[in-house]
N, C-alpha and C positions, 0 to 999 in steps of 0.2 A: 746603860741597860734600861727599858722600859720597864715598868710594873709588873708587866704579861710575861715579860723574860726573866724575871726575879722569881716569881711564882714557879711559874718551868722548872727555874733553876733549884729554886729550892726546896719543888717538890721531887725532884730527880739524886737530890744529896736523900732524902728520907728514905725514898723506893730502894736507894741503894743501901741502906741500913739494913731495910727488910729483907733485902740477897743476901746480905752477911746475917742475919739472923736464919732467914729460910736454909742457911746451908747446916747450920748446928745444930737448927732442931725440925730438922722434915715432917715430924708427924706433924707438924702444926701446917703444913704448906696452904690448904685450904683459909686459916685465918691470914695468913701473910696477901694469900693471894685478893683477899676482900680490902685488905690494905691497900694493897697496888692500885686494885681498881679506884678506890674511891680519892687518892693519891693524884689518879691520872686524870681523873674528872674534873677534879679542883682546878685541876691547873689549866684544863684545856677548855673548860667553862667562856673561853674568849674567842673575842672575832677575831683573833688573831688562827684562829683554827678551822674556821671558818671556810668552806670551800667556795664559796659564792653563789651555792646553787641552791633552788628552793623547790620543790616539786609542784602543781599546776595548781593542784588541790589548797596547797599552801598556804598560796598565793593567794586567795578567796576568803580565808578565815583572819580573826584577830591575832595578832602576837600571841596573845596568852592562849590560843586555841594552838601555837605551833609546837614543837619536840626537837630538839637538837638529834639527832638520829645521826651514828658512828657507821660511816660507811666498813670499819674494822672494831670490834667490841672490843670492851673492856678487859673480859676473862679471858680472851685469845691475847691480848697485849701483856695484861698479868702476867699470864704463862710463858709468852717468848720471853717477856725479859729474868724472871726467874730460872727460864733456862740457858742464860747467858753464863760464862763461866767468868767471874770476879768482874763484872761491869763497873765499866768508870761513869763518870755522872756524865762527860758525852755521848756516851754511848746509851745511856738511860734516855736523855735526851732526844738523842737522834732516834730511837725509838716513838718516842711520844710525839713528838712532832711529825714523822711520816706516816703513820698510826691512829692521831684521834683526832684526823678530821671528822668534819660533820656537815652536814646538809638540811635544812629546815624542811620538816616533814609535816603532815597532822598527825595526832598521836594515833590516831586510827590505821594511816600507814608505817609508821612506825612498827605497831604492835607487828601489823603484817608481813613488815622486813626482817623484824626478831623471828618469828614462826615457820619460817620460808625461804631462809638459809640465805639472807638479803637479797634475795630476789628483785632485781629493783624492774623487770618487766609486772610486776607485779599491783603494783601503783603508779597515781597518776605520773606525769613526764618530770624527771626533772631541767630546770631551765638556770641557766647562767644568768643574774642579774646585777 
């Protein structure tokens, strides 16, 4: 198993902690669900998640000018897997992996894909590279 898939791995044993916690104490669902998120970020932080595409604008600026940009967000991935009933860690998994891909944006369209319901006519094209 790679590093990338150890991470996965065992960011999806923790998420799964926090379903067995979310189930006993609901009022808290909102701190669980900031768990998940930042859970799922960690782990999908690689080009192993990567969907190979970069939009035009991108393409033009320096790396550190670019955004990892979730074609599917964090809080909507949160919530599906919280609403899974007793999820196993591949199932957690299989989650996050179909889930948090991403695409290199500029944070300018970034912002405008969070605002605009990912509207991706919205910004410049993006291109497979």
């Amino acid at each position: 198993m790679t590093k990338a898939e150890n991470k996965l791995k065992e960011s999806a044993e923790v998420i799964q902690e926090i379903c067995i916690l979310a189930k006993a104490k609901p009022h808290r669902i909102d701190r669980y669900k900031r768990i998940i998120q930042v859970a799922a970020w960690d782990s999908a932080n690689t080009n192993i998640f990567w969907s190979g595409k970069i939009t035009e604008a991108a393409l033009l600026v320096t790396k550190s000018q670019r955004c990892k940009e979730h074609e599917y967000g964090t809080t909507a991935l949160a919530l599906d897997i919280l609403s899974l009933e007793d999820p196993t860690v591949e199932e957690i998994m299989n989650e996050l992996k179909t889930k948090l891909v991403w695409n290199w944006t500029t944070r300018e369209e970034n912002q405008i894909l969070k605002h605009n319901n990912q509207d991706y006519t919205k910004i410049s094209k993006l291109v497979t590279v």
